[in-house]
C-alpha positions as CSV (number, residue, x, y, z in Angstrom):
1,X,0.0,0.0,0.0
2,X,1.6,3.3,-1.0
3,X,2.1,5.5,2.0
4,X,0.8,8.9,2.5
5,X,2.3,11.8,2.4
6,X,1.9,14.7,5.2
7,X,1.7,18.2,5.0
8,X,1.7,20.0,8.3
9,X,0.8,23.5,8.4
10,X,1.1,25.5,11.9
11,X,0.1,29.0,12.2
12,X,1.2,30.7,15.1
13,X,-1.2,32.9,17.2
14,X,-4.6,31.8,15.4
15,X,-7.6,31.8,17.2
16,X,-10.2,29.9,16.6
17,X,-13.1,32.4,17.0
18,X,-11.6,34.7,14.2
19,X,-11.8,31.8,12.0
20,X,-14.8,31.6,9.4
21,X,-14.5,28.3,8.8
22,X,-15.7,28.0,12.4
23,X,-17.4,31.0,13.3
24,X,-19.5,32.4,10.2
25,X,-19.1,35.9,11.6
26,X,-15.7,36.5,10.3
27,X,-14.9,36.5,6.7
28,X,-11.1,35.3,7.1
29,X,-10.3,32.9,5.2
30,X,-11.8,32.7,1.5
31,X,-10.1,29.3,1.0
32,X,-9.8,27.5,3.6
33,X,-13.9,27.9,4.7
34,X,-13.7,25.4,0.9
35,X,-11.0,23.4,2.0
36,X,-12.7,22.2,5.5
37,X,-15.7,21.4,3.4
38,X,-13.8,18.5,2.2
39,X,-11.9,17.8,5.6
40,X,-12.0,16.9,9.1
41,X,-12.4,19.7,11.3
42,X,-12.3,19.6,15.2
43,X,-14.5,22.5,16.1
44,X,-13.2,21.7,20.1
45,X,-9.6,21.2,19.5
46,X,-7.6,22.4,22.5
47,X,-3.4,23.3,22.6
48,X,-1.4,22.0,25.6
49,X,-0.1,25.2,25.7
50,X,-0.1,28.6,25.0
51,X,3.0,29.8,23.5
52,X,5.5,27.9,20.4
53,X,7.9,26.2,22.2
54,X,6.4,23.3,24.6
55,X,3.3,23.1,22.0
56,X,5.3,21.9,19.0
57,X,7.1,20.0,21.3
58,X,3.7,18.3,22.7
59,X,2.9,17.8,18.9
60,X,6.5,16.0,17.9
61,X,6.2,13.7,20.6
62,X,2.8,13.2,21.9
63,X,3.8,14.8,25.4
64,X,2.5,16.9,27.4
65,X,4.5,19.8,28.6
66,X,5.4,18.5,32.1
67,X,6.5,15.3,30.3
68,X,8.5,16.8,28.2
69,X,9.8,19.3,30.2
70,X,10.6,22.1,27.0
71,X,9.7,25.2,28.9
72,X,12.1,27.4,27.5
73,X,14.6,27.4,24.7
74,X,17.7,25.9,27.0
75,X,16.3,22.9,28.3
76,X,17.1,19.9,25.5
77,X,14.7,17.7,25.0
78,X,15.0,14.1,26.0
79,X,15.2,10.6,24.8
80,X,11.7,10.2,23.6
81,X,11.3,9.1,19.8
82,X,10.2,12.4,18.0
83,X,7.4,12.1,15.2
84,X,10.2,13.0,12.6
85,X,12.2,10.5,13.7
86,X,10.2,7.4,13.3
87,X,8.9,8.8,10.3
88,X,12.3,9.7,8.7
89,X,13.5,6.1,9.9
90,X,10.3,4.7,7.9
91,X,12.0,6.4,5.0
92,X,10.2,9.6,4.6
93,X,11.5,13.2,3.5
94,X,11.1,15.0,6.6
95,X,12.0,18.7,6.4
96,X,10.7,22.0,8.3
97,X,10.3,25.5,7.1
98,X,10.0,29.1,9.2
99,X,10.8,32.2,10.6
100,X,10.2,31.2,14.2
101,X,13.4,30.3,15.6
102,X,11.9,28.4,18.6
103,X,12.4,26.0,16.0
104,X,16.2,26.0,16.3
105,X,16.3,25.1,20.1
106,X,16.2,22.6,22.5
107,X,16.3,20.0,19.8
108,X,12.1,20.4,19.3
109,X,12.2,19.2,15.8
110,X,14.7,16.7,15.8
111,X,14.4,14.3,13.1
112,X,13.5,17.4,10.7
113,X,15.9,18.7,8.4
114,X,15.0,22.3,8.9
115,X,15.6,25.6,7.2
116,X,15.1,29.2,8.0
117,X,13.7,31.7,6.9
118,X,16.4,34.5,6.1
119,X,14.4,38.2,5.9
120,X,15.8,40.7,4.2
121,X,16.5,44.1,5.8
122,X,16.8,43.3,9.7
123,X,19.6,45.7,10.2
124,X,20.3,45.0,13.4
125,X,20.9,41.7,12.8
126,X,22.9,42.7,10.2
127,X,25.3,45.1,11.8
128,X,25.6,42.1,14.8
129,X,26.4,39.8,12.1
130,X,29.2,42.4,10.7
131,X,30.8,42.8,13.9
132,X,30.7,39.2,15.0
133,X,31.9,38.1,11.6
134,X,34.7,40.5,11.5
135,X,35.9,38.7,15.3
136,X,35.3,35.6,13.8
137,X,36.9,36.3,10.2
138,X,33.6,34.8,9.4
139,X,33.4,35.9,5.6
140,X,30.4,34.1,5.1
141,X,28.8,36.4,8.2
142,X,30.0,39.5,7.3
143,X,28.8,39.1,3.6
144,X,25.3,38.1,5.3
145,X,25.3,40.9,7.6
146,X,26.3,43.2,4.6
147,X,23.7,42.0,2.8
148,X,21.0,42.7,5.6
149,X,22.2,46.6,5.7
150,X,22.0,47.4,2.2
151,X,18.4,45.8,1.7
152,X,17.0,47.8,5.2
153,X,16.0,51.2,3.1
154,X,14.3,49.2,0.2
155,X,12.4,47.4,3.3
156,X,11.7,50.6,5.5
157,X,10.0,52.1,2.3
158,X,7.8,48.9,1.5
159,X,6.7,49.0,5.0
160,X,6.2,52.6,5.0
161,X,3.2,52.0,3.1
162,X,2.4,48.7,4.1
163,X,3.8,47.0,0.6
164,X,6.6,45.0,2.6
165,X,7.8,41.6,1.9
166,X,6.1,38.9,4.4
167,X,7.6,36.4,5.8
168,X,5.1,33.7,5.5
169,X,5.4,34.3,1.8
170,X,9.5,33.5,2.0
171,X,8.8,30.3,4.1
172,X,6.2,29.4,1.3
173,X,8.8,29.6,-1.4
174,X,11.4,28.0,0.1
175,X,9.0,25.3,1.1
176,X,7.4,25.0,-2.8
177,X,10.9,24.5,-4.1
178,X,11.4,22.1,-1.9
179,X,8.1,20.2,-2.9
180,X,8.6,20.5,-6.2
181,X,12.2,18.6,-6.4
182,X,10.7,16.7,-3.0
183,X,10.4,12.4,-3.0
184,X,7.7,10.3,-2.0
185,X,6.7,9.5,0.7
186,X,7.5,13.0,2.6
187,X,6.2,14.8,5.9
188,X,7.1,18.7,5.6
189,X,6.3,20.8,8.9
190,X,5.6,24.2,7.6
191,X,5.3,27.5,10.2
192,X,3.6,30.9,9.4
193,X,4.2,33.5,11.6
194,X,2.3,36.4,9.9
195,X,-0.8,36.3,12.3
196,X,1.7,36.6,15.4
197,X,1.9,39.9,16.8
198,X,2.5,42.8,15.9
199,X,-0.3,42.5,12.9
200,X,1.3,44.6,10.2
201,X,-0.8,42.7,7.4
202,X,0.2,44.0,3.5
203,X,-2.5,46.7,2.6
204,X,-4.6,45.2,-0.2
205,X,-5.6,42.3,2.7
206,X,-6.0,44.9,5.4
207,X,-8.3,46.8,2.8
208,X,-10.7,43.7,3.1
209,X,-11.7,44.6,6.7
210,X,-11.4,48.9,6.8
211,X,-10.5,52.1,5.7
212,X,-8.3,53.7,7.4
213,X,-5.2,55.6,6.8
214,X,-1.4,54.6,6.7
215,X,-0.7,57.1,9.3
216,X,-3.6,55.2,11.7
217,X,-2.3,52.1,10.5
218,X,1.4,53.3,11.9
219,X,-0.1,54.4,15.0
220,X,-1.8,51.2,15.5
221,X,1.9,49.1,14.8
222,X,3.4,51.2,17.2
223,X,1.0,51.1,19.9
224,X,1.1,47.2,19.4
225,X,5.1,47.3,19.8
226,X,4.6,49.5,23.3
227,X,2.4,46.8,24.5
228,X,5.0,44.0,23.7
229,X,7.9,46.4,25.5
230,X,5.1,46.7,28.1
231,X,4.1,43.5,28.9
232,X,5.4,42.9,32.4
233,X,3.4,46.3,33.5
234,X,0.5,45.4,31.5
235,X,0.6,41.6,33.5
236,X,1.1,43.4,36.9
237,X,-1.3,45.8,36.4
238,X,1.0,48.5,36.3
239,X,-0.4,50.1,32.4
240,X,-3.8,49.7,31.3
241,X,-4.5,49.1,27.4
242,X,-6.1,52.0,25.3
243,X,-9.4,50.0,24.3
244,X,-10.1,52.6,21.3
245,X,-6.4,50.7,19.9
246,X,-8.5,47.3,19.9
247,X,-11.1,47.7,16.8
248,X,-8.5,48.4,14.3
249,X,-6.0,46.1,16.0
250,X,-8.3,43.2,15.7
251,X,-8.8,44.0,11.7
252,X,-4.9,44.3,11.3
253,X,-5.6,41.0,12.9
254,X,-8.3,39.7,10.7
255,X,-6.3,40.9,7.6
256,X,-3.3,38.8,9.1
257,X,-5.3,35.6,8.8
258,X,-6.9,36.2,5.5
259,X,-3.0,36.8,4.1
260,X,-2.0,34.0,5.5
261,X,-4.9,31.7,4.6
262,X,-3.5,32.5,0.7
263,X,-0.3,31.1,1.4
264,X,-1.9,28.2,2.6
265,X,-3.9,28.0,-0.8
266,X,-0.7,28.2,-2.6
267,X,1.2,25.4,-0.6
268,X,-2.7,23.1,-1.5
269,X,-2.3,23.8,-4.5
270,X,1.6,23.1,-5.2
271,X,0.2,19.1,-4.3
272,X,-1.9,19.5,-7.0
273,X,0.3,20.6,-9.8
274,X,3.3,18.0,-8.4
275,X,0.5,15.3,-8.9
276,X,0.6,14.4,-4.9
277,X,-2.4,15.8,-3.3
278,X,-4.5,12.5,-3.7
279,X,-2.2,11.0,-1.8
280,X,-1.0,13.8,0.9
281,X,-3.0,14.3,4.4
282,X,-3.5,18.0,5.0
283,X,-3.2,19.3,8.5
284,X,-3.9,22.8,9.6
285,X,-3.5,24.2,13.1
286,X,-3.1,26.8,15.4
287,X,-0.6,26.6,18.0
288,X,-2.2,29.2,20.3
289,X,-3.9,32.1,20.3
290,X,-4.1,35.6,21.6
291,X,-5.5,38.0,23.5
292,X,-6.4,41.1,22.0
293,X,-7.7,43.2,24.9
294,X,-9.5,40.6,26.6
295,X,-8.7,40.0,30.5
296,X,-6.9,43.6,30.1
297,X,-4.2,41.7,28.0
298,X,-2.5,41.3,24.9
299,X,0.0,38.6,23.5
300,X,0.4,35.0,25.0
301,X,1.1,34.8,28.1
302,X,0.1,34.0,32.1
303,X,-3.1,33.0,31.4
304,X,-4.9,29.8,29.6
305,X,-7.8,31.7,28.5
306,X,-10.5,30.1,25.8
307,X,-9.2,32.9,23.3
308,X,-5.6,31.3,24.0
309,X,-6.7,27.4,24.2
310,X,-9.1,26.9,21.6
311,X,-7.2,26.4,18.1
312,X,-8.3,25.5,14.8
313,X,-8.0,22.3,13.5
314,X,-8.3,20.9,10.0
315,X,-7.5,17.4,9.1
316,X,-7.7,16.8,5.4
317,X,-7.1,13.3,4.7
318,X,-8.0,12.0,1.1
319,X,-7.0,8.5,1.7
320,X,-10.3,8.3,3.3
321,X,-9.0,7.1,6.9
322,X,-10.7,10.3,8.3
323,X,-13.9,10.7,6.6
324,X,-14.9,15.0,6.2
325,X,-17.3,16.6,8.8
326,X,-17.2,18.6,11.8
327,X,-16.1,16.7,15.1
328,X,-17.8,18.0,18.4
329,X,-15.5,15.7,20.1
330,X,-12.7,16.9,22.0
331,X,-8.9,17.2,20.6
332,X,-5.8,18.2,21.6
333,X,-3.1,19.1,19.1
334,X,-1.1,16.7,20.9
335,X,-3.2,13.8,19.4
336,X,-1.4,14.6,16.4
337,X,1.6,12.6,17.3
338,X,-0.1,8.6,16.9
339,X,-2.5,9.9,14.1
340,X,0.3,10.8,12.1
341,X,2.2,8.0,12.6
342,X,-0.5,5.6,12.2
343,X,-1.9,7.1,9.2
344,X,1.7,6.6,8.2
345,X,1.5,2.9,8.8
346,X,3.7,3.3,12.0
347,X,3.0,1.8,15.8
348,X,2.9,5.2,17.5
349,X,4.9,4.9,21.3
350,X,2.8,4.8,23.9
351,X,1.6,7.9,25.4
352,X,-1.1,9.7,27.4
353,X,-2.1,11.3,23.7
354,X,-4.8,9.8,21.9
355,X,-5.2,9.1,17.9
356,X,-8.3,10.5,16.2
357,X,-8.6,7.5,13.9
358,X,-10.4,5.4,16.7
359,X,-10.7,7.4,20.0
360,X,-12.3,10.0,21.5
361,X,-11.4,12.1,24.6
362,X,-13.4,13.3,27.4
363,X,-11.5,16.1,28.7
364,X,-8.4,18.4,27.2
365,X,-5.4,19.5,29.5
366,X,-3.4,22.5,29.6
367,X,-0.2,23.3,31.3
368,X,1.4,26.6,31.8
369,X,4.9,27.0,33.4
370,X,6.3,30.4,32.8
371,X,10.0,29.9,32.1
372,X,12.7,31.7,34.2
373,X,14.0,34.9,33.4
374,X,14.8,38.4,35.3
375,X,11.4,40.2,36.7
376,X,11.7,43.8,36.5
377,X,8.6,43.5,39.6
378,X,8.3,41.1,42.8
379,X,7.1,37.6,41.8
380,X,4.3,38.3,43.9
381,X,2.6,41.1,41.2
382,X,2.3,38.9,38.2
383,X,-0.6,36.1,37.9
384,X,0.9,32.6,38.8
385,X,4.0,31.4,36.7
386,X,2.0,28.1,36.7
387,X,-1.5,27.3,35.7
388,X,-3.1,24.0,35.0
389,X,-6.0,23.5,33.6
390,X,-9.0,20.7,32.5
391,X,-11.2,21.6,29.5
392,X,-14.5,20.0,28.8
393,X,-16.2,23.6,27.2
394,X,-16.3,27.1,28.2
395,X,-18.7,25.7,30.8
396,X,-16.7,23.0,32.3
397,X,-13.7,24.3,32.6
398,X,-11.3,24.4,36.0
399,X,-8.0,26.3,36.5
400,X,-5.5,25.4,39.1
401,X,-2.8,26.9,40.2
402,X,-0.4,24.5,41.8
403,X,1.7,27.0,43.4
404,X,-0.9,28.2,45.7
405,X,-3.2,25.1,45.8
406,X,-5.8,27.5,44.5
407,X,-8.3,27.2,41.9
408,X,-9.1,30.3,39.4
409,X,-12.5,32.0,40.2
410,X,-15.0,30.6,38.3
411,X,-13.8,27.4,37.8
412,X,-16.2,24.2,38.2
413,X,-14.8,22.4,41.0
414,X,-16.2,18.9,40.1
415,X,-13.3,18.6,37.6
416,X,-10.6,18.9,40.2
417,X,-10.5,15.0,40.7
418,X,-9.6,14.4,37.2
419,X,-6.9,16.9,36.7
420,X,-5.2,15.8,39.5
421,X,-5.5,12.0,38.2
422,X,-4.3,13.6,34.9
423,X,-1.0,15.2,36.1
424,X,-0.5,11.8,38.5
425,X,-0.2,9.9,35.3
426,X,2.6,11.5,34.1
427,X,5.7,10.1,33.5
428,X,8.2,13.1,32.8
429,X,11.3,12.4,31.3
430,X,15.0,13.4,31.6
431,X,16.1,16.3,29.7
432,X,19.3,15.9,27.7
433,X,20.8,18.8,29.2
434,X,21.0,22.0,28.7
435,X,22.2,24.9,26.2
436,X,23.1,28.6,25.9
437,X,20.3,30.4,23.0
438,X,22.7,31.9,20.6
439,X,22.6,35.8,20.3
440,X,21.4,35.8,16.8
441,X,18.7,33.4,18.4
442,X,17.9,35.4,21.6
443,X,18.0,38.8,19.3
444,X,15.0,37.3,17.3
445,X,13.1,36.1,20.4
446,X,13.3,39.5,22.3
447,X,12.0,41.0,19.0
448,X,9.0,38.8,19.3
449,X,8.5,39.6,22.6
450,X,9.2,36.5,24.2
451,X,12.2,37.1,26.1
């Protein structure tokens, strides 16, 4: 029996109410509301997580975050099979394609043959890269870094006016070339970051959802960076968030997911023009979301709110193993790990995930676990740095937080039994070790706000 291919497509900071495919308000995504008429969707799938990093790492291997142990980008991860792995061992293709480099740590996608995204323009990476290379006599970094600094005014103008080069549509190439030159069978992990924050959207998609002006639209972009520099007050309650900022911040939003929903339409319809997509499963996902105002908030962070738990998820399968409809049955993205792999023809390891060929779940789990770093307030001002949680709909829901033995207000305490025999099941293993970021790495984090 010939084997199927995968296509994995993660996009990074999608909600799921801001996607028409499931909530017929929104007018998001043109193709992808055709698409899930002929797939799978999981209208209650839930992340582990809510930020990159321990979420694809739940997804590779089927583990939960306090399993796994990948809370931030030093720990390694241990000696647990990852999905590329056993599928690269079965004698797939197994490559992976972004901007996100979360992807380049703690050995989270192992197995994958991965390749970054270079953006043109980043001149501060490219005057680090100059300087480093020169104390390296690193040719090869100084021509890079060279290369960054004469492309920055070209860039600064495009994005003066909203015309600027995305970076989902960079990792698209570079992932189509790949496809087109690619061997059967093959599992490519594809990441888009466009809908992450800060939503600077090209114009013609923002012109889909409003009006206004590029100097509004600046405004807005700005604002959106003071509230990633002003996180820790805005988590401590120390800056409050300018609500008339929201409504045009949520349509830079909304214009960020209809962008990005083309470059998913591009990478559907590559299978079809390389003659494989009758014989390639189709998997679309957020990892998280984000808040956008709600709970006072923005970003991804110290909370497992619905708006950052509930994810899309598409499974488009046309080997017919996963017949289309909508699922009201609970997922986690988790469950990913033995669907794949037995979709793949593969005897998944045994974990506490679950495959969506032939089981259902009762309940979804969360887990939270803010990684260390420098405060610039007490400990005692933010919301808990952990934050567990048991999911069985926006009704039945109960947060925990194990540091103070305390359960969020408003949680339904009936559920307490079974998160606690959820986290007793667990079996975490040993991290590999540990490992400094690089500062090319950490320089790209910090301008995504996470560090």
């Amino acid at each position: 029996m010939t084997r199927p291919n995968f296509l994995l497509i993660s996009i990074d900071s999608l909600r799921h109410d801001f996607c028409s495919f499931l909530n017929e308000n929104e007018n998001t995504m043109r193709f992808l509301d055709d698409f899930a008429e002929q797939s799978t969707v999981y209208e209650r799938a839930i992340s582990p997580s809510v930020w990159t990093l321990p979420v694809h790492t739940s997804i590779f291997t089927g583990l939960y975050p306090t399993e796994h142990q990948v809370n931030d980008g030093e720990t390694i991860l241990g000696d647990h099979p990852t999905l590329a792995e056993l599928l690269r061992d079965a004698g797939y293709e197994t490559r992976s394609f972004t901007h996100n480099d979360w992807f380049r740590t703690a050995e989270m996608a192992r197995g994958f043959e991965h390749e970054h995204t270079r953006m043109p323009g980043m001149i501060d990476n490219g005057i680090t890269n100059i300087r480093n290379g020169m104390q390296d006599r690193s040719f090869e970094r100084v021509k890079k870094g060279s290369k960054q600094v004469l492309e920055a005014p070209l860039v600064k103008g495009r994005k003066a006016f909203f015309r600027h080069q995305l970076k989902g549509a960079r990792t698209v190439s570079n992932s189509i070339s790949r496809l087109e030159e690619s061997s059967s069978p093959f599992c490519y992990m594809v990441h888009l970051n466009d809908v992450h924050h800060a939503y600077r959207p090209h114009i013609k998609y923002y012109r889909k959802f409003g009006d206004e002006g590029l100097r509004a639209l600046h405004e807005n972009v700005r604002y959106q960076q003071t509230l990633k520099n002003k996180r820790e007050e805005i988590y401590t309650g120390n800056f409050e968030i300018d609500e008339e900022q929201l409504p045009l911040m949520k349509d830079l939003y909304r214009a960020s997911i209809l962008q990005t929903d083309r470059l998913v339409e591009r990478l559907v319809n590559t299978l079809s023009e390389i003659g494989e997509a009758e014989n390639t499963v189709v998997i679309v996902f957020g990892d998280h979301g984000d808040l956008i105002g709600e709970e006072g908030s923005f970003g991804h962070s110290f909370s497992v709110a619905d708006e950052l738990i509930r994810v899309p998820l598409l499974v488009h399968d046309p080997t017919g193993r996963l017949a289309p409809g909508r699922r009201q049955s609970i997922a986690q993205l988790n469950d990913l790990y033995p669907t794949v792999l037995k979709l793949a023809g593969e005897i998944p390891p045994e974990t506490n995930s679950i495959s969506l060929l032939d089981h259902s779940r009762d309940a979804a789990f969360v887990h939270f676990d803010k990684m260390g770093r420098e405060w610039k307030f007490p400990r005692s001002d933010y919301p808990p740095f952990r934050q567990h949680a048991i999911w069985k709909s926006t009704d039945s829901k109960l947060v925990y937080y194990p540091d103070e033995d305390r359960e969020a207000e408003g949680s339904d305490p009936k559920l307490r039994s079974e998160l606690d025999e959820h986290f007793e099941q667990l079996d975490p293993i040993p991290p590999k070790g540990e490992a400094r970021l690089s500062e090319d790495i950490q320089q790209q984090l910090k301008g995504m706000g996470y560090l």
